[in-house]
DRENTOR-485371 format. One record per residue (C-alpha): residue in three letters; residue number from 1; x, y, z. Coordinates in nm, 2 decimals. Each point is the difference from the previous one (the first is absolute). Layout:
<pts>
pt residuo->ALA num->NUM X->X Y->Y Z->Z
...
</pts>
This chain:
<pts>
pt residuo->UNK num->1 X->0.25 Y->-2.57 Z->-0.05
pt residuo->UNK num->2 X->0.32 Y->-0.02 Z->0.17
pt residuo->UNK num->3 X->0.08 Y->0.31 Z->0.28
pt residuo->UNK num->4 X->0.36 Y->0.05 Z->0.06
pt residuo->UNK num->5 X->0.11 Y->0.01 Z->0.38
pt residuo->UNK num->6 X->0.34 Y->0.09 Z->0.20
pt residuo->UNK num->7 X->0.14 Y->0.21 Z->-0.31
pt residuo->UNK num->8 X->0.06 Y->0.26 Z->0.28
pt residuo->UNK num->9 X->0.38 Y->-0.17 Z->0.07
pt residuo->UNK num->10 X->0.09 Y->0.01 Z->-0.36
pt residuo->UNK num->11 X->-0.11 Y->0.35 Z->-0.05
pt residuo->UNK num->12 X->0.25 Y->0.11 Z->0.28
pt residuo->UNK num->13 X->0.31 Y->-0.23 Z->-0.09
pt residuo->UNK num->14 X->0.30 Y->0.24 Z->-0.02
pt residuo->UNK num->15 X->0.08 Y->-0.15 Z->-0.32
pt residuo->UNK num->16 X->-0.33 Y->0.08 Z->-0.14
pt residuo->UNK num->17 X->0.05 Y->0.39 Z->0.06
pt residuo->UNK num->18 X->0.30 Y->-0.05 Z->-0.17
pt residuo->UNK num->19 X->-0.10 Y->-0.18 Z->-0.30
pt residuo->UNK num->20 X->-0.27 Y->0.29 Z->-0.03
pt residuo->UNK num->21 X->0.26 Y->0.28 Z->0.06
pt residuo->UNK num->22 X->0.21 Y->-0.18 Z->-0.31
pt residuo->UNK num->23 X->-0.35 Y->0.02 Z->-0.21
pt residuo->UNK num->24 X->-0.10 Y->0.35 Z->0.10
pt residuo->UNK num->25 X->0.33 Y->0.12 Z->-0.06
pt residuo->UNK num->26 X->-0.01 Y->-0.12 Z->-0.40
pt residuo->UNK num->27 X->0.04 Y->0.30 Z->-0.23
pt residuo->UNK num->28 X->0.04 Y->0.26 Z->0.28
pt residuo->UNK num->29 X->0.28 Y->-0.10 Z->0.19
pt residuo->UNK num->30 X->0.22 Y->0.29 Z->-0.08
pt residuo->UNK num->31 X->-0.34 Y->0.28 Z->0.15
pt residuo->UNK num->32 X->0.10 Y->0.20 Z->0.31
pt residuo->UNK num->33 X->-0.28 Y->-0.19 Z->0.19
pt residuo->UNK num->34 X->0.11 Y->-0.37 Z->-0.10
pt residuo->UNK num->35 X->0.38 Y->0.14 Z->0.09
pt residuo->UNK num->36 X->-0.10 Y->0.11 Z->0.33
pt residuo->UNK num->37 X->-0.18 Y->-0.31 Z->0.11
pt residuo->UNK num->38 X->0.30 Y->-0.24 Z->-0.14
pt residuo->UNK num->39 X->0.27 Y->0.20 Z->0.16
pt residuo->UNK num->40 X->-0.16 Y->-0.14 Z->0.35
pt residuo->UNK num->41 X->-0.19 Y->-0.30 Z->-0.18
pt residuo->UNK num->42 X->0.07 Y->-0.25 Z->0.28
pt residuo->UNK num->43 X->-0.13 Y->0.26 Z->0.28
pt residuo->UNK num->44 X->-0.31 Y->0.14 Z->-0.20
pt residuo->UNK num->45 X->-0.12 Y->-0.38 Z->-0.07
pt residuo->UNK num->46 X->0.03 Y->-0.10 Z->0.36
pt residuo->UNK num->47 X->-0.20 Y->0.33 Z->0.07
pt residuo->UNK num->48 X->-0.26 Y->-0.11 Z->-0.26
pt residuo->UNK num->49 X->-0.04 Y->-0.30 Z->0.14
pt residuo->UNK num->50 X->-0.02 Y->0.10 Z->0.36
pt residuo->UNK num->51 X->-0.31 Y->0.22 Z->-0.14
pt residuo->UNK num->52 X->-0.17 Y->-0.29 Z->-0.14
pt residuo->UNK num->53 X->0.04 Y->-0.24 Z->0.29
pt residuo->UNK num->54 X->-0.11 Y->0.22 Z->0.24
pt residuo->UNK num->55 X->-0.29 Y->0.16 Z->-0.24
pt residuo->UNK num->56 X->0.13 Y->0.29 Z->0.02
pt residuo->UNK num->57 X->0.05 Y->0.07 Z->-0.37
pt residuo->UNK num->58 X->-0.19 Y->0.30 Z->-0.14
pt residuo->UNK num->59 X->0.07 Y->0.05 Z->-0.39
pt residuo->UNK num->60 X->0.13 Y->0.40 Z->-0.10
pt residuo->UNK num->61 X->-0.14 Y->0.28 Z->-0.21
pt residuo->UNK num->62 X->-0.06 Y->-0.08 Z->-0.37
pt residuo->UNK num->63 X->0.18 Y->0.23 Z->-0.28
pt residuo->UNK num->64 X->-0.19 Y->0.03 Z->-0.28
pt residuo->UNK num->65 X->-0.02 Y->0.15 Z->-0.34
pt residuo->UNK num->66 X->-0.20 Y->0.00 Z->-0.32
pt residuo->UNK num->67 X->0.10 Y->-0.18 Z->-0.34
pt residuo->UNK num->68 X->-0.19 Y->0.05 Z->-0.35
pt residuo->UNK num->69 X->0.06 Y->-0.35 Z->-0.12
pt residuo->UNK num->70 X->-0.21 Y->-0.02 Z->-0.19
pt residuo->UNK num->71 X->-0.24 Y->0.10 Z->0.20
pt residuo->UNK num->72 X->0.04 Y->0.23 Z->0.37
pt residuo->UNK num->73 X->0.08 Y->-0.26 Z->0.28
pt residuo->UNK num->74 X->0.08 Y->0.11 Z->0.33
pt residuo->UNK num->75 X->0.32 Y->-0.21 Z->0.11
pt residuo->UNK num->76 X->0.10 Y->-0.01 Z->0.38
pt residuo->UNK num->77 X->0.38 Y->-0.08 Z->0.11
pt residuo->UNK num->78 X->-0.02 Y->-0.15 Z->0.32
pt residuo->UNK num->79 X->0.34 Y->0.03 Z->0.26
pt residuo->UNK num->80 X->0.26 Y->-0.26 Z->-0.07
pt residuo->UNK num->81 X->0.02 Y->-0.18 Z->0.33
pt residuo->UNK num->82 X->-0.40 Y->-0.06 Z->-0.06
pt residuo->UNK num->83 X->0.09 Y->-0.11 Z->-0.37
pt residuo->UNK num->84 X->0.20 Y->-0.24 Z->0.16
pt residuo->UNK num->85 X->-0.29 Y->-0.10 Z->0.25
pt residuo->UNK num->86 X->-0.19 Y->-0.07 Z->-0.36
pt residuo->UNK num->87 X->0.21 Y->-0.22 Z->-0.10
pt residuo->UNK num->88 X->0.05 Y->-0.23 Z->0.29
pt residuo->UNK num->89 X->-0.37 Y->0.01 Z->-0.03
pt residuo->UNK num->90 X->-0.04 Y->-0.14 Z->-0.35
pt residuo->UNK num->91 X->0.29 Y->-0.23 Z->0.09
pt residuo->UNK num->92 X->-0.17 Y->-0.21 Z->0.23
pt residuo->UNK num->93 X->-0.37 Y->0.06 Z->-0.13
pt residuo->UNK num->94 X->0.02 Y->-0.02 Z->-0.44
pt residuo->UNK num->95 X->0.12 Y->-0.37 Z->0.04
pt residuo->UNK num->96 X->-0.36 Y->-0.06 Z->0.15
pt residuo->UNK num->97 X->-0.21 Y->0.16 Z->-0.24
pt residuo->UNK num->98 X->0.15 Y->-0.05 Z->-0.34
pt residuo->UNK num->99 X->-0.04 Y->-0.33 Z->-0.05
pt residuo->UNK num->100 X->-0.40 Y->0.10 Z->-0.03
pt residuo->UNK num->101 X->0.08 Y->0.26 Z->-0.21
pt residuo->UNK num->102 X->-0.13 Y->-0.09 Z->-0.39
pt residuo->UNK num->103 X->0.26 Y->-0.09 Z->-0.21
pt residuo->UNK num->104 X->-0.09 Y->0.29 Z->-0.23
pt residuo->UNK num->105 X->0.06 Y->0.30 Z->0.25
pt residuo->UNK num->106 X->0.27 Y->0.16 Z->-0.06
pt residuo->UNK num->107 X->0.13 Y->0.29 Z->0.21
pt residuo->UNK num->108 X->0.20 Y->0.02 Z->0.33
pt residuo->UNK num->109 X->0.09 Y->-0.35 Z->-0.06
pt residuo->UNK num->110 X->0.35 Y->-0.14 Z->-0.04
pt residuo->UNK num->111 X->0.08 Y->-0.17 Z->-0.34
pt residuo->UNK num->112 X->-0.34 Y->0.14 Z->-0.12
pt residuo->UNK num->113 X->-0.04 Y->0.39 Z->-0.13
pt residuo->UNK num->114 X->-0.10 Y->0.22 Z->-0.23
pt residuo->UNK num->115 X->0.17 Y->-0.13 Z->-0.38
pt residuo->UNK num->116 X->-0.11 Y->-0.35 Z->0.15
pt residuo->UNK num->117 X->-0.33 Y->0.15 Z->0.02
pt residuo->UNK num->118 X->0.04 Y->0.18 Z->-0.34
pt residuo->UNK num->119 X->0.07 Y->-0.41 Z->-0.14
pt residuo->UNK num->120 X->-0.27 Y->-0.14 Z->0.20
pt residuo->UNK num->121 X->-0.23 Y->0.28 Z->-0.20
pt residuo->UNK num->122 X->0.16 Y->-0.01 Z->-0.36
pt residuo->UNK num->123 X->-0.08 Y->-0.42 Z->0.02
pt residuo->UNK num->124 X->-0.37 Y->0.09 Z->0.11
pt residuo->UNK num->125 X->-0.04 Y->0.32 Z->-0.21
pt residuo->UNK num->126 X->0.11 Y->-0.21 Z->-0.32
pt residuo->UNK num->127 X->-0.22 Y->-0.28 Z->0.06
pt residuo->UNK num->128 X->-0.32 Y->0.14 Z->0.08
pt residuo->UNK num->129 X->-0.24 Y->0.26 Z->-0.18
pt residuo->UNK num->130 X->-0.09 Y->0.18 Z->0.31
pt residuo->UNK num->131 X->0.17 Y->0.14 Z->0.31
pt residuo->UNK num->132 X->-0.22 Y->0.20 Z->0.29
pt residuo->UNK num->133 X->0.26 Y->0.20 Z->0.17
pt residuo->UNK num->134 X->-0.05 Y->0.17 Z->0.34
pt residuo->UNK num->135 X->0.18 Y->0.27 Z->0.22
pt residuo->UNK num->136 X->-0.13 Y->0.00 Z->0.34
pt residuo->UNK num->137 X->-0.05 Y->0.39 Z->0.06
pt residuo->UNK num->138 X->0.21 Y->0.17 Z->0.24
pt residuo->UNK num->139 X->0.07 Y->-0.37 Z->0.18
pt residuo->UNK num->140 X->0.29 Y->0.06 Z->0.23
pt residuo->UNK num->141 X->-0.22 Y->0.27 Z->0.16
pt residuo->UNK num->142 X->-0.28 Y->-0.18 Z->0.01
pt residuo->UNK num->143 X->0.10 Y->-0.30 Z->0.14
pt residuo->UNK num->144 X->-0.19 Y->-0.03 Z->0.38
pt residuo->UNK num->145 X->0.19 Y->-0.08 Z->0.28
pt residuo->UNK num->146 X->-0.26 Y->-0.25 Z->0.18
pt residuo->UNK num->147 X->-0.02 Y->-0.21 Z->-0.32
pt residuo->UNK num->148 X->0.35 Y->-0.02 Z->0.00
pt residuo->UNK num->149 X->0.05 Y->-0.09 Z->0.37
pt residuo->UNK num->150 X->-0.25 Y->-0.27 Z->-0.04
pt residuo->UNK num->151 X->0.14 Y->-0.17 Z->-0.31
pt residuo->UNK num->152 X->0.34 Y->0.03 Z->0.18
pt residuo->UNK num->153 X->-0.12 Y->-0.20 Z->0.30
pt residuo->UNK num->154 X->-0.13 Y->-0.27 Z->-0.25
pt residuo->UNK num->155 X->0.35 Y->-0.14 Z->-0.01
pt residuo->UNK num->156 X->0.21 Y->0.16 Z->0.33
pt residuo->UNK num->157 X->-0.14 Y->-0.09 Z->0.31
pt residuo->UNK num->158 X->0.36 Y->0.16 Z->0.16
pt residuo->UNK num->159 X->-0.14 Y->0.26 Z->0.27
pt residuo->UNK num->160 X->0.31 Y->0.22 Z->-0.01
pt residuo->UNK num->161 X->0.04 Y->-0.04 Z->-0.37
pt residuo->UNK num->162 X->-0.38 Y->0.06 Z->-0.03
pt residuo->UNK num->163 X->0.09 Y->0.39 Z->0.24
pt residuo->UNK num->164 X->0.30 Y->0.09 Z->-0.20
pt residuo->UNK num->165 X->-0.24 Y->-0.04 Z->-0.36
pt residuo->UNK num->166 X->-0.27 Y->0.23 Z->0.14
pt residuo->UNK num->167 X->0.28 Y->0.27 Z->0.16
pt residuo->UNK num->168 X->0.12 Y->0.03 Z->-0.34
pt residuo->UNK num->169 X->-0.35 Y->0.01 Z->-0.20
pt residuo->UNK num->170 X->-0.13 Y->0.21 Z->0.29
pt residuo->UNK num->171 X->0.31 Y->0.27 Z->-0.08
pt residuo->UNK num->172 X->-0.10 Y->0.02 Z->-0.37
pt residuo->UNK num->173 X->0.06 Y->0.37 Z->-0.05
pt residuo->UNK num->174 X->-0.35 Y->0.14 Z->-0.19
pt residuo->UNK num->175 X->-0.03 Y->-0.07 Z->-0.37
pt residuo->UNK num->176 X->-0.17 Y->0.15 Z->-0.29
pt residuo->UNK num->177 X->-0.33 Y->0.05 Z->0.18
pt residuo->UNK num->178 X->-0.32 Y->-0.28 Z->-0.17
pt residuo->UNK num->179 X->-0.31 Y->0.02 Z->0.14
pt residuo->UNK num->180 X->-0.20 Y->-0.29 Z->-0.21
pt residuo->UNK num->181 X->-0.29 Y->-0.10 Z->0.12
pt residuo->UNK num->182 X->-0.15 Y->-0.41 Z->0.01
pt residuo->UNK num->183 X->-0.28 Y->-0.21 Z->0.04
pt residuo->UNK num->184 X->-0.12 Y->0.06 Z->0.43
pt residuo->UNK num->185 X->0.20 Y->0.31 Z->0.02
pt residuo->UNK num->186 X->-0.17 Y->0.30 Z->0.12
pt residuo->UNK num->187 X->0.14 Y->0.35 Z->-0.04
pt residuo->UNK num->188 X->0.31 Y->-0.04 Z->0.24
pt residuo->UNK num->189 X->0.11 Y->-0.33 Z->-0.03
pt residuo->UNK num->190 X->0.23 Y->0.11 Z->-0.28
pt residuo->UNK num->191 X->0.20 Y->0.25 Z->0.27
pt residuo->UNK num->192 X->-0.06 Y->-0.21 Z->0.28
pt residuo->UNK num->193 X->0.17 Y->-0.31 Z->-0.15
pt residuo->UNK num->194 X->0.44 Y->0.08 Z->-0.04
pt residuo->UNK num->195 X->0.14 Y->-0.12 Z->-0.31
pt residuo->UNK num->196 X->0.32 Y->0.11 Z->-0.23
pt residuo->UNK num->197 X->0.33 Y->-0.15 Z->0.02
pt residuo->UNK num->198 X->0.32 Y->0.20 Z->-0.08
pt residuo->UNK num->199 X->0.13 Y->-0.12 Z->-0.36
pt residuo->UNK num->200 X->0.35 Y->0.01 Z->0.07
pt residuo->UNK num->201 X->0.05 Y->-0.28 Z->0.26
pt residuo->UNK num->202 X->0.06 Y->-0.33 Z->0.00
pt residuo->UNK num->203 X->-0.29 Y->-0.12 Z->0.23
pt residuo->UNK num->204 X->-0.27 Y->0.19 Z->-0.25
pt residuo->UNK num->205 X->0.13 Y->-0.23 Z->-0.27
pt residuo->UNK num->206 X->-0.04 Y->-0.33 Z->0.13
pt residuo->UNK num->207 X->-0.30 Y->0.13 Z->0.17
pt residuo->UNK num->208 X->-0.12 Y->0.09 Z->-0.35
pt residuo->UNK num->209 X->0.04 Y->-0.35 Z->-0.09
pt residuo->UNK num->210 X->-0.17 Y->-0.13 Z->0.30
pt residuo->UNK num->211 X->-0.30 Y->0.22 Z->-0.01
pt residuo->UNK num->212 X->-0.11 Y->-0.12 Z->-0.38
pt residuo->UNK num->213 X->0.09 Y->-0.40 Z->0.04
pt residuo->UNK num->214 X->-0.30 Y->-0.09 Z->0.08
pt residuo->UNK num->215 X->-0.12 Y->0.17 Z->-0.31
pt residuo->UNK num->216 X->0.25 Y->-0.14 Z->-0.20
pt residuo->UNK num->217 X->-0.17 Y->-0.34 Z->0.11
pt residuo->UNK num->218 X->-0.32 Y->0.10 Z->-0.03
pt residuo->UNK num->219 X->0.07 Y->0.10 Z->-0.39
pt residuo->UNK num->220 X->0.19 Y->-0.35 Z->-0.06
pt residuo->UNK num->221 X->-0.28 Y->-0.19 Z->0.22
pt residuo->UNK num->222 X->-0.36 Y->0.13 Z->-0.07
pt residuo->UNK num->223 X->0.04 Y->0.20 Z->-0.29
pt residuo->UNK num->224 X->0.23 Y->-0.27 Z->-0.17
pt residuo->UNK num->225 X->0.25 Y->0.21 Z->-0.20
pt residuo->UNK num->226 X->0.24 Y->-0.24 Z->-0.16
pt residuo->UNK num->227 X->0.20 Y->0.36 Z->-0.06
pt residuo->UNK num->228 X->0.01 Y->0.24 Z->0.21
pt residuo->UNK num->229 X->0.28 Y->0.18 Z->0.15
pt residuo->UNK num->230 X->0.12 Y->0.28 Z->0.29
pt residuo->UNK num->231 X->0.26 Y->0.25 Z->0.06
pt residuo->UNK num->232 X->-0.11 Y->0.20 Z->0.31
pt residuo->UNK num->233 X->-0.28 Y->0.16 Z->-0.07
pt residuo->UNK num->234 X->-0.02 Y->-0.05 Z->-0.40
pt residuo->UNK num->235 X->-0.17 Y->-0.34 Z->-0.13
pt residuo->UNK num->236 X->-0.08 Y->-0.11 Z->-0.30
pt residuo->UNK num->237 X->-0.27 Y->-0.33 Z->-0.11
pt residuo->UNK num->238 X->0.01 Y->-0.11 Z->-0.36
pt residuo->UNK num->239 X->-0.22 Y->-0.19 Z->-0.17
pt residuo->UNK num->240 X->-0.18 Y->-0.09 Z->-0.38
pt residuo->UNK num->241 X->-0.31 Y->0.00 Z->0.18
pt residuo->UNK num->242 X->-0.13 Y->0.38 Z->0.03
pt residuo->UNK num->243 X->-0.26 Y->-0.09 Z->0.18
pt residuo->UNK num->244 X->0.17 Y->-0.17 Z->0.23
pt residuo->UNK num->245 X->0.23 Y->0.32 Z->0.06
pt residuo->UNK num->246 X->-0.35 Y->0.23 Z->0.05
pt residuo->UNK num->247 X->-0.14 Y->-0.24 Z->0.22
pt residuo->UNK num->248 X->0.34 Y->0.03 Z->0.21
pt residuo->UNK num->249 X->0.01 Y->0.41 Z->0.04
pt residuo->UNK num->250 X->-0.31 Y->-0.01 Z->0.23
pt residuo->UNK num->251 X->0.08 Y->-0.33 Z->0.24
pt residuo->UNK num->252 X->0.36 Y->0.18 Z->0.02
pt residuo->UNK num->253 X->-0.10 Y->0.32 Z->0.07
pt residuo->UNK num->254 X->-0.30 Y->-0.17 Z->0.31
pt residuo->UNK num->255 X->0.32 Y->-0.21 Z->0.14
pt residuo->UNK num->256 X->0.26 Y->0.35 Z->0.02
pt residuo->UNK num->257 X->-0.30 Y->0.17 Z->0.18
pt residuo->UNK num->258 X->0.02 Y->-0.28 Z->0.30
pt residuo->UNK num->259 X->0.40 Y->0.20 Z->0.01
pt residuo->UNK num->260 X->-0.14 Y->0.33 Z->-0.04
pt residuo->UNK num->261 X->0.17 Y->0.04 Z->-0.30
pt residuo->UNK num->262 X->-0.13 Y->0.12 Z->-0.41
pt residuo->UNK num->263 X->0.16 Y->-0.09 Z->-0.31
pt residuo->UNK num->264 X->0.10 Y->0.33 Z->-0.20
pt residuo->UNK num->265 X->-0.31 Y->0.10 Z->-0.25
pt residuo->UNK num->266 X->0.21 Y->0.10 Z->-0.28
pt residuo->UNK num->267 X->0.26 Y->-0.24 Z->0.01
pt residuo->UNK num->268 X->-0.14 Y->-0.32 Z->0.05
pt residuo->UNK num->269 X->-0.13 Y->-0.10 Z->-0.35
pt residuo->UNK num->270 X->-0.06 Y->-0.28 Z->-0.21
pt residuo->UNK num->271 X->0.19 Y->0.04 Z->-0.32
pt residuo->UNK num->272 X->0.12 Y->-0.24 Z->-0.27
pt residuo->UNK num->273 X->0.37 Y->-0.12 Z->0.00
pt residuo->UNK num->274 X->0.08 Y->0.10 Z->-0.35
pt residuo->UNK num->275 X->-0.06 Y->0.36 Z->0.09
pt residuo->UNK num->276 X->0.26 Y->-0.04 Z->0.28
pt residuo->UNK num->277 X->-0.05 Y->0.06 Z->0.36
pt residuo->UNK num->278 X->0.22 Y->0.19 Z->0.23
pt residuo->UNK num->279 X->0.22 Y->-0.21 Z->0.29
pt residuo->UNK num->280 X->0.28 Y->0.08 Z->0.24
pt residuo->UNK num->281 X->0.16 Y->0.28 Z->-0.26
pt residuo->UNK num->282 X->-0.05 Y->-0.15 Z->-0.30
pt residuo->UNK num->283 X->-0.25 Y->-0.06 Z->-0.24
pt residuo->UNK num->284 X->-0.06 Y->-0.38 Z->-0.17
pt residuo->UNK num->285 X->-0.14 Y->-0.03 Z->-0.35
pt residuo->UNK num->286 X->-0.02 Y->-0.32 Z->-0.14
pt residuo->UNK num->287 X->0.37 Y->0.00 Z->-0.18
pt residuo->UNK num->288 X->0.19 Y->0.26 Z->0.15
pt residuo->UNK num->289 X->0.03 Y->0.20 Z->0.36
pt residuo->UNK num->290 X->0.08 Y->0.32 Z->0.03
pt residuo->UNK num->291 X->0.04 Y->0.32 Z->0.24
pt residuo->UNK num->292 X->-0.23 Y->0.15 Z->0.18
pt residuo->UNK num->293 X->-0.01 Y->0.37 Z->-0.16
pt residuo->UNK num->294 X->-0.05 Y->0.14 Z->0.31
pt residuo->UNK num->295 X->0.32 Y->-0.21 Z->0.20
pt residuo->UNK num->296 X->0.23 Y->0.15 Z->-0.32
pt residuo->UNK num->297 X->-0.10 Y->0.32 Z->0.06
pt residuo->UNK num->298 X->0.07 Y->-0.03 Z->0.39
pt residuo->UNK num->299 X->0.35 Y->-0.22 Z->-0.07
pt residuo->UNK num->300 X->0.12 Y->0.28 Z->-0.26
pt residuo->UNK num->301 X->-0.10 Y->0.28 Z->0.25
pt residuo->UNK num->302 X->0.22 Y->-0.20 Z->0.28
pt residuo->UNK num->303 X->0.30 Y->-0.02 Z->-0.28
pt residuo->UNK num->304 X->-0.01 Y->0.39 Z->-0.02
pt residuo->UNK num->305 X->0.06 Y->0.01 Z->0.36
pt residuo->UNK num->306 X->0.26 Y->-0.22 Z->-0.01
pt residuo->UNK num->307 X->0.20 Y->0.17 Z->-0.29
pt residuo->UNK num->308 X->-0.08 Y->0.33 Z->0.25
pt residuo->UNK num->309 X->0.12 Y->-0.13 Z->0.29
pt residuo->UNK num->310 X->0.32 Y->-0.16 Z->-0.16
pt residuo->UNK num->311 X->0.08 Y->0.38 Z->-0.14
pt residuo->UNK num->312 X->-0.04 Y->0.16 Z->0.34
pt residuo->UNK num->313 X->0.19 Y->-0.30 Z->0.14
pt residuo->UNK num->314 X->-0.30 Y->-0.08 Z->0.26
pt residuo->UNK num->315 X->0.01 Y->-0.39 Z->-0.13
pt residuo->UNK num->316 X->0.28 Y->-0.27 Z->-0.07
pt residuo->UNK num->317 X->0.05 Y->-0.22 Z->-0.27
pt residuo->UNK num->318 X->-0.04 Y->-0.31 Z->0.20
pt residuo->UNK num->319 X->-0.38 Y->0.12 Z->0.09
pt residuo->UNK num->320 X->-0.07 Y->0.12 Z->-0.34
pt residuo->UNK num->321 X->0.09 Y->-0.35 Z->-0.18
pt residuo->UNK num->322 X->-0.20 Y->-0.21 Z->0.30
pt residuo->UNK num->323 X->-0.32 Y->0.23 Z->-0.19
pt residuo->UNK num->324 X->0.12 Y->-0.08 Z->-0.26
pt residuo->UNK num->325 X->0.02 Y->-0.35 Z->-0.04
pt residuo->UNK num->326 X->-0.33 Y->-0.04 Z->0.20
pt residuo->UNK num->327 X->-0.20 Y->0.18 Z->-0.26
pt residuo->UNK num->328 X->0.20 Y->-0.19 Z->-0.28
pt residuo->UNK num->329 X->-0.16 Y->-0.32 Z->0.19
pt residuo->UNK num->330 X->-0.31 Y->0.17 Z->0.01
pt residuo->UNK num->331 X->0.01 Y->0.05 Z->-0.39
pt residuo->UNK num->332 X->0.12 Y->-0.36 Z->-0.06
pt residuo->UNK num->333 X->-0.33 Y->-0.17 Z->0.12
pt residuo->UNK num->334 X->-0.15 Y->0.19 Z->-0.30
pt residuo->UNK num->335 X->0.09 Y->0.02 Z->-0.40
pt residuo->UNK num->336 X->0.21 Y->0.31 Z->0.04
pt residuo->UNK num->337 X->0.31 Y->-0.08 Z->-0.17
pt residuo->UNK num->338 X->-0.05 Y->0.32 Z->-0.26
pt residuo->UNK num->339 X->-0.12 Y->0.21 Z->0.29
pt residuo->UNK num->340 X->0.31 Y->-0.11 Z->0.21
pt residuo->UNK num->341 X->0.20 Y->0.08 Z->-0.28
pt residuo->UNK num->342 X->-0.14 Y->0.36 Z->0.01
pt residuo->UNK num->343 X->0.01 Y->0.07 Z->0.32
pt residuo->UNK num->344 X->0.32 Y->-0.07 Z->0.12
pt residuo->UNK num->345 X->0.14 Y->0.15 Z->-0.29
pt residuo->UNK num->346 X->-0.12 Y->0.31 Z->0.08
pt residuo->UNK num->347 X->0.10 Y->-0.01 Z->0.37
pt residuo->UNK num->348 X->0.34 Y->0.22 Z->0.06
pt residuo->UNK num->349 X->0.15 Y->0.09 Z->0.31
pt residuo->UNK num->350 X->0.19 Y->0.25 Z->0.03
pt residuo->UNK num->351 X->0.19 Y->0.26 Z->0.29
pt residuo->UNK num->352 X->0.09 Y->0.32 Z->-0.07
pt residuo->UNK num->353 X->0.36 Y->0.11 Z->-0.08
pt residuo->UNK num->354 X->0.22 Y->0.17 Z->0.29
pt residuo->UNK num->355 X->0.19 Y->0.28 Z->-0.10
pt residuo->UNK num->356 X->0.29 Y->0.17 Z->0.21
pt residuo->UNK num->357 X->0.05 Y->0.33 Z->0.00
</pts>
């Protein structure tokens, strides 16, 4: 296997922190913090890269909050300026290790994603009579940081590169605490071993990606699934054979363990594809696709608070009908024309009248 060498110079390159700026910036560049930072860009890159050639870059304090969808994830923000260091990151470092990604995993990858996923599983679901889908439980947390050093330093051989990966998996802020125990553990090893990246950053997703590859090979290689397919941590075999599928759960389950990580008891199940099966938001039956119940009840919840923040005048149109649209392209992956119908119909926005005296 190929080790990558010299990347440091790249990394560095003035118009690398700039490219990376321009890509952390995308959606955000009207927030106080992104507003500060541009209004000296020039100076606050040069000072960026002054840190990292003198390794004197230290990453800041995580913000972090809870979301409920659909389950409680602990999100961290991390300060723009080390967004920014992120990105010139992935910049110089995704080029290396995509091309041994599988063709069939899908997230954090560009011209990849979740309704190309959704396809991918549709073309699967319809031609096979049974799909074992997984969830890797609680994986972002779980995921331990001297695997993932090592699997990194299967391809970069870059000693500065190699410092500024570990300063910013060593300054993971602490996640939802797991203490799973494996094969030669004793009663520590669980606390003694760090693990848990933040969910929110850029670096945890491609180091996601990273950190299950190898299994992604191992299902293609030694197991020989002709279908199988990934997004983060949910995957999915499908077969005719149920045997084949049973004899899969345990071999899949021994290879996690070598990453000190469990597939979800509950969810991962082997179930026939005309009963449909869950994926990405949506659920596939053989004819038709719908909604997930529980992402309408979440998207109709978030369209009261829209209508409630138009009325108190707390959000603008232009916001409003970027939601809008997105969830409208959300709804067009599945048979939702009725529903659409319904939905927008019912959607009114409307400010309340001023009076003078």
């Amino acid at each position: 296997m190929k080790r990558h060498g010299n990347l440091w110079p790249q990394v560095t390159d003035f118009s690398n922190l700039l490219l990376a700026a321009r890509r952390a910036q995308r959606g955000k560049r009207f927030c106080n913090n992104v507003l500060k930072f541009n209004h000296e860009l020039e100076r606050e890159l040069l000072q960026l890269q002054q840190e990292l050639l003198t390794h004197t870059y230290q990453p800041g304090p995580y913000r972090t909050f809870e979301i409920f969808e659909p389950k409680r994830r602990l999100i961290s923000a991390a300060p723009y300026r080390d967004r920014i260091v992120h990105h010139v990151l992935c910049n110089i470092i995704n080029p290396i290790f995509d091309p041994g990604f599988i063709h069939h995993s899908y997230a954090n990858r560009f011209g990849f994603g979740s309704h190309r996923a959704l396809k991918k599983f549709t073309s699967f679901a319809r031609n096979s009579r049974y799909v074992f889908q997984c969830d890797i439980r609680r994986y972002f947390p779980s995921i331990d940081h001297e695997i993932l050093k090592s699997l990194l330093r299967r391809k970069i051989k870059c000693k500065p590169t190699l410092n500024l990966l570990d300063v910013i998996i060593d300054n993971s802020n602490p996640q939802e605490p797991v203490c799973d125990h494996f094969p030669g553990d004793d009663l520590l090893t669980p606390l003694q071993r760090r693990h848990g990246l933040p969910i929110g950053n850029l670096t945890s997703q491609f180091f996601a990606n990273v950190y299950l590859n190898g299994f992604d090979h191992f299902v293609k290689r030694d197991l020989k699934a002709k279908q199988y397919l990934r997004y983060m941590d949910d995957f999915a075999l499908f077969s005719d054979d149920l045997g084949f599928l049973q004899a899969a759960r345990p071999k899949i389950e021994a290879h996690l363990s070598q990453l000190r990580l469990k597939i979800h008891p509950i969810k991962s199940q082997i179930v026939e594809t005309r009963h449909g099966a869950n994926f990405v938001g949506y659920r596939v039956f053989p004819n038709h696709i719908r909604i997930r119940s529980s992402n309408l009840r979440r998207a109709r919840q978030h369209h009261r608070q829209l209508q409630a923040g138009y009325q108190a005048g707390t959000s603008d149109v232009q916001s409003i009908g970027q939601s809008l649209r997105s969830w409208a392209a959300h709804l067009n992956h599945a048979d939702t024309w009725r529903l659409q119908q319904q939905i927008f119909s019912q959607l009114v926005f409307s400010q309340p009248a001023f009076t003078s005296d």
